[in-house]
N, C-alpha and C positions, 0 to 999 in steps of 0.2 A: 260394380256397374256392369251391365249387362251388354256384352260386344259383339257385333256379326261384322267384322273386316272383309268388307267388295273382293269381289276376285282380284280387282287391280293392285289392290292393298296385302292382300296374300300373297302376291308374289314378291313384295319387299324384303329385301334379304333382314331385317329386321322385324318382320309380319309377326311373329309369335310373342318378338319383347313387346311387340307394343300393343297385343291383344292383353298381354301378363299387367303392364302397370297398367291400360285404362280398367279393368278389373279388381285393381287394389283401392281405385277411388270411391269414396262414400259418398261421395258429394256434400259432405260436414260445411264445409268453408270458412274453415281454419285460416286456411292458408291464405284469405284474402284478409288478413285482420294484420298480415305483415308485408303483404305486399308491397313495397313504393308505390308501384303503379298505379294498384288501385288505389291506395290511399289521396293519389296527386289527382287522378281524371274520375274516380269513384263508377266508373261502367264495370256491369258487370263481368263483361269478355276481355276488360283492362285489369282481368285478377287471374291467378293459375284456374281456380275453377272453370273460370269461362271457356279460357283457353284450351282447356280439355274437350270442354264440349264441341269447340269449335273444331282441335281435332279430331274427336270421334266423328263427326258428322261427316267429314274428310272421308275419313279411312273409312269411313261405311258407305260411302258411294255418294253423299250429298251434295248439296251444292256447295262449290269452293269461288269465294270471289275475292277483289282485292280488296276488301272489307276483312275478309280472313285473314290474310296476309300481312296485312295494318296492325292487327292484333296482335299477331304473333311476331311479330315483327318490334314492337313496342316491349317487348317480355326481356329483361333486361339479362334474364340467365342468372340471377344470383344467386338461387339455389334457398332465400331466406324462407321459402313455402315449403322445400323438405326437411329444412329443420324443425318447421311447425306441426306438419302434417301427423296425425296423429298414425294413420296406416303405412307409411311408409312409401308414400306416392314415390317412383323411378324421377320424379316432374322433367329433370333436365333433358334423359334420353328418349323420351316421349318426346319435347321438342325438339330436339333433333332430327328425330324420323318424322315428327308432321312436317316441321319446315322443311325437310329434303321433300318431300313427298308433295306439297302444296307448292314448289319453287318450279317442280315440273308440272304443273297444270297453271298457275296464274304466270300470264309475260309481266315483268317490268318494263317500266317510260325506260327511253334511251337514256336520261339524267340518271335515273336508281343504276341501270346497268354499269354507266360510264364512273358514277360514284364506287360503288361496289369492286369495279375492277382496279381503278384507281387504288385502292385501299391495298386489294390483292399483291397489285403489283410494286406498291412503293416499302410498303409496312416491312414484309419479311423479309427486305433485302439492305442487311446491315450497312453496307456501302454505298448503294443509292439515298439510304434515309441519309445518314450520315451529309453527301455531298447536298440534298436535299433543304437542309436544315443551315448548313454551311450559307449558301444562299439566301435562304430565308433571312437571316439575321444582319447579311450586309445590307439587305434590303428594308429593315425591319419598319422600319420609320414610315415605308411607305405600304405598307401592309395590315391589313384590315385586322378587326379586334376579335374575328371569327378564326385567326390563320394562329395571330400569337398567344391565343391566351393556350392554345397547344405548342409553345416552343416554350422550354426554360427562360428564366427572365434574369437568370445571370448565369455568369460560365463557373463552374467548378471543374479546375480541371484533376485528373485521377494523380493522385501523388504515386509513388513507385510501388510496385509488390515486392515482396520478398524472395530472391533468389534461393534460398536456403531449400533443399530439398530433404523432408523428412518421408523415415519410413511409411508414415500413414497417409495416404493419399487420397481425395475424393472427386469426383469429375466435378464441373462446374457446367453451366446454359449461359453462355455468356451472353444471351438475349438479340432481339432483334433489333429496339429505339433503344433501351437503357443504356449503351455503351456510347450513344450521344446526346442524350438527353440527361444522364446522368453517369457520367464516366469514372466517375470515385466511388461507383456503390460496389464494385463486386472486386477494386484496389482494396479497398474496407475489410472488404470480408478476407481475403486472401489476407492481412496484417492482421487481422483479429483471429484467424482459425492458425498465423502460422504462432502465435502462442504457447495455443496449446499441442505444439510439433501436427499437426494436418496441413498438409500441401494440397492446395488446387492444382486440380490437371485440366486447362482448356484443351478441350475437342475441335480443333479449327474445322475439321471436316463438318462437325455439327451445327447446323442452322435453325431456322424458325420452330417452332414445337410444333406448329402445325396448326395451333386455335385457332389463329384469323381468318384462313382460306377455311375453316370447318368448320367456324362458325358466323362463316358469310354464305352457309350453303353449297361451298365447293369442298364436298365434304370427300371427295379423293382424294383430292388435291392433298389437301390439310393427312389422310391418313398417309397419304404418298410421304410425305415430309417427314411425318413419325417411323417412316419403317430407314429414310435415310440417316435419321441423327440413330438409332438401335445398332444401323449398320457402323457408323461414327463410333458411336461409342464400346461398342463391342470387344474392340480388343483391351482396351483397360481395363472393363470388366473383366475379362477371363486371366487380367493381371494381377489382380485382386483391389481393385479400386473399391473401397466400402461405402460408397453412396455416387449416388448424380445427385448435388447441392441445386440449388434454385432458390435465386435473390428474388425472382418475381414470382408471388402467387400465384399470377393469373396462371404464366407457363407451368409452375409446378403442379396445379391441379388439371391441366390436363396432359401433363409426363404420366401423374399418376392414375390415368386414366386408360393409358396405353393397353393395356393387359385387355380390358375389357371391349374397346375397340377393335381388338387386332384378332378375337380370341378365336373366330372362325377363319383364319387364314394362317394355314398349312405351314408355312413358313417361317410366321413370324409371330405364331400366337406363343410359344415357348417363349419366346425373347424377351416377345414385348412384356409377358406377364415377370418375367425377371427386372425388366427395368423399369418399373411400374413399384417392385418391391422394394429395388435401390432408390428411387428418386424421394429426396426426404428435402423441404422446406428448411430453409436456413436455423431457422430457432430450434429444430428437430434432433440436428446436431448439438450446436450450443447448449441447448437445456441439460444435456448430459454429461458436462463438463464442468471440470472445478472454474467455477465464474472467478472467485475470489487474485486466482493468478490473473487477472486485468485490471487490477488497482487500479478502480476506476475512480477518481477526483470528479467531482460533479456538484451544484447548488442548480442545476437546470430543471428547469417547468416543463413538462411536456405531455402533449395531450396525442396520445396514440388512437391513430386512425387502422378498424381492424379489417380490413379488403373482402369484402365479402367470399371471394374463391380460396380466405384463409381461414374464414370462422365457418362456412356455408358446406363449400366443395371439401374444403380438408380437413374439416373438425379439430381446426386448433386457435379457436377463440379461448382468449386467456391465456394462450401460450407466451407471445412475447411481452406481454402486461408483465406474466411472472417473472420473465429473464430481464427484463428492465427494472422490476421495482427487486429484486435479487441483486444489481448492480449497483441499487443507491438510489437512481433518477427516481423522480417526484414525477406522478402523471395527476394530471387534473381528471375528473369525474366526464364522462359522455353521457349525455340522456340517449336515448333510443339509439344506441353503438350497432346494432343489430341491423341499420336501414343501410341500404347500398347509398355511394357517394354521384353514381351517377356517370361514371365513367365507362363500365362494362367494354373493356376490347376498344372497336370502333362504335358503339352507342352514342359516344359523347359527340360525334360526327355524321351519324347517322338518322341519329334522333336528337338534336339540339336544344331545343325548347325544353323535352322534359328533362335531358342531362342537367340543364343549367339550372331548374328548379330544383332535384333533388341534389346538385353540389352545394347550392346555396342556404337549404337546409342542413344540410350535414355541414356547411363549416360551421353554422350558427351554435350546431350542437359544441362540436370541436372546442368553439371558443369561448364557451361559456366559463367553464374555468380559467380563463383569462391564461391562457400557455405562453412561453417565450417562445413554443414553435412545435408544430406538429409532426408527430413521423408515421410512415405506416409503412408496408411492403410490398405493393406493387407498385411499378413504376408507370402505370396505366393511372393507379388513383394520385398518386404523389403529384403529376404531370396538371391532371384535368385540377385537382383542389387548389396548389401553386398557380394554376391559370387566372384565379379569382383576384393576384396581386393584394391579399391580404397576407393574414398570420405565415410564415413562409412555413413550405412542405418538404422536409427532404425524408431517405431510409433511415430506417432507425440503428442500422448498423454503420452508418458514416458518422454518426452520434455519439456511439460507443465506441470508433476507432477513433475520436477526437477526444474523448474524455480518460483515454487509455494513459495512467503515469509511464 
């Protein structure tokens, strides 16, 4: 595709990556054949194609209205168009640079700003959510079906981890909502990894990943945040910790994205590209381990749900399928496994309407096979599908630390 980027677009410290991907697109539209999006409103600027072109016309000096921004805004980041795309579209880091780029030329209503901050400020502050939520739920009875179907609909509280410290160590993300929204999932992992002798090491210095502020458009914010959990975790590393673990997808695909974000700055592009190497999704681990030492007892039905930021962003679709049905568990069949749930980050708060269409299709998928309960691995989709008050959603590693003789 043929690019001339405005002077004003030249000057974006990312001007050359996104002269590089809008150049790799053919304009094929492939990629709208996997879309959600398009598939649910059928417009064409409601597909990655369009979207491009919307950002080209951006970054080449065109007109930018809040028409564009609606757009782009609607693109759920799942990343299921660069698995399709037959050239190699960049799709995600190209919306990143239009919507930073179009956030500074179109205003939001004061509602989108006050939403938006809201978000900012509640999501990546584990102790505010936490007390946040605490409240919610004394109150619950009098609170709208907009507020709970985002709150757990029952308490599991985190049983013990293991004191045992073994020589093999690996850092852990103990997340921003999962440790109150789902506080057994990373006790789970710690009892199932201390097995096979690996000890979790929490980093308390480390906080948010940084996704939500960076991909609400506060995209220093968001890298600001990545250079503090590097600085967090840094000395383990140089202790010899063999990985940063991550129970949430969503966080682990953009840990492993560090490298590439950071990679012009001076400071921390060494770092970040080292911790971007260590950060390995929970099954990444596990898959390399004798399974067999979990004598795992199980007759459970389970229809695994694959988080789009684990088949999409980290190309490990089919990964915990294999370490589940390796364990014994029986998964039912998913038609079109490959379509996002509808959760995206804050999308499912963002964008409601269509969040709730495409969760309601994907449970429909989920439950075809008639499961006694579904697992998947972020705590973003577990949350929003569990909201539906159908088939219940929990990780699929509290699964396997329940099924453990």
């Amino acid at each position: 595709m043929q690019t001339n980027l405005s002077e004003a677009a030249k000057r974006l410290p990312r001007a050359e990556e996104a002269e590089s991907i809008l150049r790799n697109c053919v304009h094929c539209g492939f990629c709208n054949a996997t879309c959600p999006t398009y598939q649910i409103v059928g417009d064409e600027l409601d597909g990655p194609r369009g979207r491009i072109y919307l950002m080209k016309q951006a970054l080449e000096g065109g007109e930018i209205s809040g028409s564009t921004q609606m757009h782009l805004d609607r693109c759920l980041s799942c990343r299921n168009c660069e698995t399709t795309c037959p050239s190699g579209v960049d799709y995600h880091n190209l919306l990143d640079i239009g919507r930073g780029f179009i956030e500074q030329q179109v205003p939001r209503s004061p509602r989108d700003r006050l939403l938006r901050a809201g978000l900012r400020t509640v999501v990546p502050r584990a102790g505010l959510f936490k007390a946040l939520l605490r409240a919610g739920n004394a109150f619950r009875p009098l609170l709208p079906d907009s507020l709970t179907s985002h709150m757990p609909r029952e308490a599991i509280p985190a049983r013990p981890r293991p004191q045992v410290q073994h020589a093999r160590k690996v850092l852990i993300l103990e997340g921003c909502v999962q440790p109150s929204l789902s506080p057994n999932t990373n006790a789970a992992t710690a009892r199932v990894l201390d097995r096979f002798g690996i000890s979790l090491t929490p980093a308390r210095e480390a906080g948010c990943c940084g996704a939500v502020d960076y991909h609400l458009n506060a995209q220093d914010a968001g890298l600001d945040r990545a250079r503090r959990n590097i600085d967090a975790w840094w000395p383990a590393i140089e202790a010899g910790a063999e990985a940063i673990v991550q129970t949430a997808s969503g966080c682990g695909a953009f840990v492993k994205d560090y490298g590439h974000l950071l990679r012009g700055d001076p400071q921390y592009a060494e770092k970040a590209r080292r911790v971007s190497a260590l950060a390995k999704d929970l099954v990444e681990v596990l898959r390399e381990q004798d399974l067999e030492k979990l004598a795992i007892q199980t007759d459970k039905r389970m229809a695994f749900h694959c988080p789009c930021t684990l088949q999409h962003a980290q190309k490990l679709g089919g990964a915990v399928e294999s370490v589940l049905t390796r364990l014994g568990f029986t998964l039912t069949p998913v038609p079109d496994a490959h379509l996002c749930c509808g959760s995206a980050g804050s999308y499912s708060i963002t964008q409601p309407e269509l969040s709730k269409q495409l969760r309601d299709n994907k449970l429909n998928a989920l439950e075809s096979g008639n499961p006694e309960v579904i697992v998947t691995a972020n705590i973003g989709c577990q949350t929003h599908l569990d909201g539906a008050n159908r088939t219940p959603v929990r990780h699929w590693i509290e699964i396997v630390d329940e099924a453990m003789a």
